[in-house]
C-alpha positions, 0 to 999 in steps of 0.5 A: 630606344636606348642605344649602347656606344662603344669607344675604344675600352668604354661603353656608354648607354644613351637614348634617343630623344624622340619627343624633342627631335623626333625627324632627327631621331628617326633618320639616325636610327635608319643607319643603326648600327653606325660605325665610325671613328670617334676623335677628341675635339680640337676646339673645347676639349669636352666634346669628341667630333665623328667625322661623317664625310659626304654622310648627310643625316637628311635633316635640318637644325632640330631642337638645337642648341649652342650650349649642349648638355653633357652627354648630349649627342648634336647632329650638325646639318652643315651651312653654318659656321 
């Protein structure tokens, strides 16, 4: 499944990575199409945060990673810091 996200003026084309978070990837395309608001983050400068609120994903760590690639989309269940 190929996904097109739209921040402010620019649009970029991702997919979703069904083989390696397949839980994550089928409980993410239950709320398509997702709209939030999209901000810079505060503690590395690369990335941008969507503030999901009392939103759970429904879905505990999956393929995860402290070191994402860029363009990599991370789904943070919550519990750590």
């Amino acid at each position: 499944m190929n996904l097109t996200i739209n921040a402010g003026p620019f649009t970029f084309k991702a997919r979703m990575e069904w083989d390696a978070a397949p839980l994550t990837c089928a409980a993410f395309a239950k709320v398509l199409p997702f709209h939030s608001k999209l901000i810079q983050a505060r503690w590395s400068c690369e990335s941008a945060w969507i503030p999901l609120g009392d939103y759970k994903l429904g879905v505990g760590f999956e393929n995860h990673t402290s070191h994402p690639a860029p363009g990599d989309i991370l789904f943070y269940p919550g519990g750590y810091s």
